[in-house]
C-alpha positions in Angstrom: -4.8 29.9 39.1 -1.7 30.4 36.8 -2.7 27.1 34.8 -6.7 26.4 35.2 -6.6 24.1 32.6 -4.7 20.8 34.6 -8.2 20.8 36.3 -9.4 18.2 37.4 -7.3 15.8 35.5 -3.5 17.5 35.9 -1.3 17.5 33.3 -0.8 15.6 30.1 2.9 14.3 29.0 3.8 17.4 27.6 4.1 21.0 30.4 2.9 23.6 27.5 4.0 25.0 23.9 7.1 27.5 24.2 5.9 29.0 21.3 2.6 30.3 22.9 4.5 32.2 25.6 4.0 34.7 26.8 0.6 34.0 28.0 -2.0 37.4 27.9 -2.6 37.1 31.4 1.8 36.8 31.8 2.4 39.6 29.8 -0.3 41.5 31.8 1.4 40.6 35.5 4.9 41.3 34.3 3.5 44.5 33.1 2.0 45.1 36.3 5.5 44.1 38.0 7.1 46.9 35.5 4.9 49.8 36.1 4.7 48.8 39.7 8.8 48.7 40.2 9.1 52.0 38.0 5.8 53.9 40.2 8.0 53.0 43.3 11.5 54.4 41.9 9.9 57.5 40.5 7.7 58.2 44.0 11.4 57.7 45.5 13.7 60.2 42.6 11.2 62.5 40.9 12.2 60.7 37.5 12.3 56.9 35.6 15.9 55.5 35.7 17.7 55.5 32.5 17.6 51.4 32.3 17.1 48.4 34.8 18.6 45.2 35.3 16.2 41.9 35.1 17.5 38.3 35.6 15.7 36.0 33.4 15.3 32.1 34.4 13.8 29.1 32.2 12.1 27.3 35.1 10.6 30.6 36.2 9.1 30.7 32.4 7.7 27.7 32.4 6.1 27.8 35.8 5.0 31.5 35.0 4.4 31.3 31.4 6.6 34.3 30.8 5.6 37.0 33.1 9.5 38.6 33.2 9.0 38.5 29.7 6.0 40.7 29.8 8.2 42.7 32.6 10.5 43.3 30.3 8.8 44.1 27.0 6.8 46.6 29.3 9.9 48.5 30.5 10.4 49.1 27.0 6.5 49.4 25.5 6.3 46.9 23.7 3.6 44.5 23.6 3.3 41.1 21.4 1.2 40.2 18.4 0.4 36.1 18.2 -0.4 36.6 14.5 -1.2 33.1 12.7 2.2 31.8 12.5 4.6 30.1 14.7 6.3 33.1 16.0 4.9 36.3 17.6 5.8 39.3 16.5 7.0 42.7 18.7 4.5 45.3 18.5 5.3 48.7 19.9 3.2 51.0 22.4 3.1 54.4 21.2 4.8 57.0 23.9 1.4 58.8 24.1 -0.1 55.5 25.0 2.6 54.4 27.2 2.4 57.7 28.9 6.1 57.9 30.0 9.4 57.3 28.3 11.0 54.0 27.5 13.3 52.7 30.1 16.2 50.3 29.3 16.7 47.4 30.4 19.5 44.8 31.2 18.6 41.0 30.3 20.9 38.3 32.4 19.4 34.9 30.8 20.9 31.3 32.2 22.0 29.2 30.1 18.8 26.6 30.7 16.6 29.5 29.1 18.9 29.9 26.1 18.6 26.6 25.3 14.8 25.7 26.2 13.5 29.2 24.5 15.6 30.3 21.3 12.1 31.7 20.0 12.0 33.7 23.5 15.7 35.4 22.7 14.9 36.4 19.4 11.5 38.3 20.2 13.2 40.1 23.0 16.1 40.8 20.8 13.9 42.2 17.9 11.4 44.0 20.2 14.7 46.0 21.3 15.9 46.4 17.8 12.7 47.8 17.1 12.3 50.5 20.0 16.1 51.0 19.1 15.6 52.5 15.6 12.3 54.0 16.6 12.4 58.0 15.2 11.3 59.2 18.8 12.8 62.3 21.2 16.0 60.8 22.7 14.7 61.8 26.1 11.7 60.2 25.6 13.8 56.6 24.5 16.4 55.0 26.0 17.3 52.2 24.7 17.8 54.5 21.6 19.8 56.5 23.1 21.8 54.7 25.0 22.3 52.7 21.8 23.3 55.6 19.3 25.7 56.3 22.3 27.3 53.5 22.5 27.6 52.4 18.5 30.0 55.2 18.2 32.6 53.0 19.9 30.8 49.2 18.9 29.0 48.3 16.3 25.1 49.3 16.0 23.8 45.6 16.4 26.1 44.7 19.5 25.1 48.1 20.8 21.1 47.7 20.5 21.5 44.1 21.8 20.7 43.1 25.4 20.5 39.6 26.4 23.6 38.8 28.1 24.2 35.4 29.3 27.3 32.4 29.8 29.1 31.3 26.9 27.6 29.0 24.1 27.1 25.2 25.8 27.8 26.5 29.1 26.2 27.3 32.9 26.2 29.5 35.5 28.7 32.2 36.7 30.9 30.4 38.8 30.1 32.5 42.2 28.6 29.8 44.0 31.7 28.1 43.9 33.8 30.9 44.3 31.4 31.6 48.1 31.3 28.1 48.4 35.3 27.8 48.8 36.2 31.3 50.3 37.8 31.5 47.3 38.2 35.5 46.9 39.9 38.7 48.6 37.0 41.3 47.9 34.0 41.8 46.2 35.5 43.2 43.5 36.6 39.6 42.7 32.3 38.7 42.7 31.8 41.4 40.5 34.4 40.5 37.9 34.2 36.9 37.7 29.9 37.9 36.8 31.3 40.2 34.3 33.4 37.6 32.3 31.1 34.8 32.7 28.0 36.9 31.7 29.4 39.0 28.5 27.8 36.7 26.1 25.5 38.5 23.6 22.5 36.2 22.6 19.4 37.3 19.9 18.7 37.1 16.1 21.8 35.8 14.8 23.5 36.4 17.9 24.7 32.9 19.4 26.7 34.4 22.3 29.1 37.2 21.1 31.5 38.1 23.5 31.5 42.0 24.6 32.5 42.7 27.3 32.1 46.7 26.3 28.9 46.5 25.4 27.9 44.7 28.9 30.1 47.0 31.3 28.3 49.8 29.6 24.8 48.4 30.1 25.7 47.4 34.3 26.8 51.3 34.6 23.5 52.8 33.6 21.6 50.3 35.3 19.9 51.8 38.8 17.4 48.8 40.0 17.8 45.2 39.0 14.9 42.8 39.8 13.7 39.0 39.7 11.1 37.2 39.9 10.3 34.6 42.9 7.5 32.2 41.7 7.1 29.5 44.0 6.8 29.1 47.8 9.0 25.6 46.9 12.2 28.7 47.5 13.2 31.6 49.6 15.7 33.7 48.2 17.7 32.4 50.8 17.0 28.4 50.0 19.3 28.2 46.6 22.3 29.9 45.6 21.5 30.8 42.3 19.5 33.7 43.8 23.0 35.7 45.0 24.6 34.4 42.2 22.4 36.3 39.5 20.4 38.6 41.4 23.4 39.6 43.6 25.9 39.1 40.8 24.9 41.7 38.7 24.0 44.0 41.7 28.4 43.5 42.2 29.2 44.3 39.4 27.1 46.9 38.8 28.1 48.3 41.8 31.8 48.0 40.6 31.4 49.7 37.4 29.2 52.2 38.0 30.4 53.1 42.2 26.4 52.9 43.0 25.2 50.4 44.6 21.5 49.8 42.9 18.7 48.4 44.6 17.6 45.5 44.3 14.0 44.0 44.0 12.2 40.9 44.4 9.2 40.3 42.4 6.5 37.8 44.5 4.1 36.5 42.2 3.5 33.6 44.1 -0.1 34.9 45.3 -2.7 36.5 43.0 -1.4 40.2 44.1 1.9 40.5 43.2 4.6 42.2 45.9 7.5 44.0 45.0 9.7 43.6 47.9 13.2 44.9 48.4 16.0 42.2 48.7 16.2 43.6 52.2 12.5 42.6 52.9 12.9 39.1 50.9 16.0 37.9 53.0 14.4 38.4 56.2 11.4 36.7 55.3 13.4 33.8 54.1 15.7 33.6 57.3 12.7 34.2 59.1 10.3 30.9 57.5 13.8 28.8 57.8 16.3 29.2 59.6 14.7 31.3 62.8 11.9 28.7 62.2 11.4 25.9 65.1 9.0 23.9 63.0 11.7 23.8 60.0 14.6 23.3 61.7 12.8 20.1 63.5 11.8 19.0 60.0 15.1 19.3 58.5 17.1 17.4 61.5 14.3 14.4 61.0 16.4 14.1 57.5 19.7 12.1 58.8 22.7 14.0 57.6 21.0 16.1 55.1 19.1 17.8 57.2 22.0 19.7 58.8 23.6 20.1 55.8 20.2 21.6 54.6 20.6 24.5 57.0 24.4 24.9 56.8 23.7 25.7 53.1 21.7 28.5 54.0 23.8 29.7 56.3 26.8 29.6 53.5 24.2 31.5 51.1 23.4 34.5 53.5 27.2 34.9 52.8 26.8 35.3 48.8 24.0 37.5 49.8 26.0 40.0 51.9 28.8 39.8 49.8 27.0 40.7 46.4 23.6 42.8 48.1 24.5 43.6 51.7 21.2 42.6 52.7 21.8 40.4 55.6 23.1 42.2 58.4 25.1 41.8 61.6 22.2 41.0 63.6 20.9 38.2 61.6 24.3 36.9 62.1 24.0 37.2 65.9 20.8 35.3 65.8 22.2 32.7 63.6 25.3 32.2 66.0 23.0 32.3 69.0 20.3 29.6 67.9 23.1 27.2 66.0 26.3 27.5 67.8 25.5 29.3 71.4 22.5 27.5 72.4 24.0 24.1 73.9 20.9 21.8 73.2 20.2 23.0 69.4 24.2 22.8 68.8 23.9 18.8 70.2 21.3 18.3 67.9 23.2 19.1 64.7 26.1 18.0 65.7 24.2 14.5 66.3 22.6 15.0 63.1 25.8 15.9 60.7 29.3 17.3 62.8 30.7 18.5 59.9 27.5 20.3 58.9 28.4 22.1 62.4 31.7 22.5 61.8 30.7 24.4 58.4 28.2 26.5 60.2 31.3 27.5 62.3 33.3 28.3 59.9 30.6 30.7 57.9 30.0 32.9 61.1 33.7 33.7 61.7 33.9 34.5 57.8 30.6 36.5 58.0 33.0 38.6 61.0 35.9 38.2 58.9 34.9 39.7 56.1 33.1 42.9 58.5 29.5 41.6 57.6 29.3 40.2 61.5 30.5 42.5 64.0 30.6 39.7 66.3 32.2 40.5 70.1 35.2 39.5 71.5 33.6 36.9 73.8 31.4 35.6 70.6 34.8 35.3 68.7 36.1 33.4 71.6 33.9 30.9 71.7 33.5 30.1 68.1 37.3 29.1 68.6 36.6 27.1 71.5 33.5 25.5 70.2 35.1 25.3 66.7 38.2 23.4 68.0 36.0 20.8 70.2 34.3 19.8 67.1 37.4 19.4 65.3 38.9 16.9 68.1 35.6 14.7 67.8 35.4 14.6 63.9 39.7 13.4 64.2 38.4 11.0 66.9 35.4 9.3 65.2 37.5 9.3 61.9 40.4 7.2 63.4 38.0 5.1 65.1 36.2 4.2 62.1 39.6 3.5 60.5 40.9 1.1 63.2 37.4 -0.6 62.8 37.8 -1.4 59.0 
């Protein structure tokens, strides 16, 4: 149990002290998600990568007391001293201890943990100016050498920081909207629009400095990127903030660097912790929704919003291609043949929510547009047909419902 102590009463008024995180037994599972991620890529390339991407989330600390914290102080060696005071302080693992070299990391925070944790940001940031200025064989540190690198075009502090997030007072990365609306040519466009909402600098005295050098350089070294999933409340493929960090960075690191890196999802939602690949995580998630008979009758119990519920999904399996390519063309087909093709499942949503329908439509014959469907000529035909009867009854129930007011 992540949080023994709410039995048997539950919780008080207040969640927990953000000042006391992260917990021992976080740090210790977001080491084990470190070492475990870093066994895997060295099994795979006979070596550590240079550095590693990690999105951080504030509702992922609070419900996991900090374990990508303790991920990421890992990557680096670095564990944390509670002391007496009100903050912790950085402490570092020696190399002989740590028993392999340092490995970089990238930090994408949102702008929710920015806010909620400002102690948070400032022991990450110090814990890398630490293992930055730490008089250790280059090969054996990374984050110092990568940072000595880089100062000789930025300044040292901008170098050795690497907490990227929005601007100051602001959200997000704008590529929900961006899927959401079609509203881009390739994903080049993903991958850029991440880069200038994300190349905010935040730490000790750093209150979002825009550098956009210092982030490009840290995407291109980056060759795995992970997250957390903490809760069985989401799938990766139930919320759209999931492509649009997770995948975001993967774009744009892809775009700066030409290599696509992999990426992995963390499960800490039982006591043994998977690492699965993004892969792995979206089939499981199409798999437990959308290809799920028992959910779909759930969601289509909920008026409108039910159908809406699963067009959503359907319109995120399009971020996640578009930024990961981890859907498919034959989770497509199996979309298209259990929402659009199958006559009796079709009636149902379109009883439920038309336009929902209509918007399911209109995903699938972007998923083909866009080559990440290589739907048939037949399936393309009927979309069109099917498409174009929905249309006629939406413009026929809309000017009825006129003429009735």
């Amino acid at each position: 149990m992540r949080t023994p102590n709410t039995y048997p009463t539950g919780r008080n008024t207040y969640q927990f002290d953000p000042t006391k995180l992260p917990t021992d037994s976080a740090y210790d599972r977001g080491a084990q998600i470190a070492e475990e991620t870093l066994a895997r890529y060295y099994a795979e390339h006979q070596t550590y990568p240079d550095a590693v991407g990690v999105i951080l989330w504030g509702f992922e600390t609070c419900k996991t007391y900090g374990e990508t914290i303790g991920q990421i102080l890992r990557y680096i060696g670095v564990k944390v001293d509670r002391g007496q005071g009100y903050f912790m302080r950085p402490v570092i693992i020696p190399i002989a201890e740590l028993n392999r070299p340092r490995v970089d990391v990238t930090v994408n925070i949102c702008g929710f943990f920015r806010d909620l944790f400002p102690n948070l940001v400032r022991l990450i940031d110090l814990a890398f100016q630490m293992v930055a200025q730490l008089d250790e064989p280059l090969e054996m540190n990374a984050v110092r050498r990568h940072t000595l690198a880089l100062s000789e075009q930025i300044d040292f502090r901008l170098a050795s920081a690497r907490l990227f997030g929005p601007p100051p007072g602001e959200y997000g990365n704008g590529l929900s909207t961006m899927i959401e609306t079609a509203a881009w040519e390739s994903e080049a466009d993903l991958g850029k629009l991440y880069i200038d909402r994300t190349q905010y600098l935040y730490g000790d005295r750093l209150t979002g400095t825009e550098s956009r050098q210092a982030f490009t350089a840290a995407l291109g070294r980056t060759k795995f990127i992970t997250q957390v999933r903490d809760s069985h409340e989401f799938e990766v493929t139930d919320i759209d903030h999931y492509y649009e960090f997770v995948g975001g960075m993967a774009q744009a690191a892809t775009m700066v660097s030409g290599d696509r890196p992999e990426v992995l999802i963390a499960d800490t939602t039982k006591e043994r912790i998977q690492v699965k690949t993004i892969t792995e995580a979206v089939r499981q998630g199409v798999t437990s929704r959308l290809f799920n008979p028992k959910w779909i009758d759930g969601m289509l119990n909920h008026a409108h919003q039910g159908g809406q519920a699963i067009a959503d999904r359907v319109e995120y399996l399009i971020g996640l291609d578009a930024t990961t390519r981890s859907v498919g063309t034959a989770t497509w087909s199996k979309v298209a043949k259990r929402f659009v093709f199958d006559p009796e499942m079709r009636q149902r949503i379109l009883e439920n929510n038309r336009y929902a329908e209509a918007e399911i439509i209109r995903k699938l014959g972007e998923a083909d547009y866009r080559g990440y469907w290589d739907a048939t000529e037949t399936e393309r035909e009927q979309l069109k047909e099917i498409y174009h009867d929905i249309e006629t009854q939406i413009e026929l129930g809309l000017k009825v419902e006129t003429t009735a007011r």
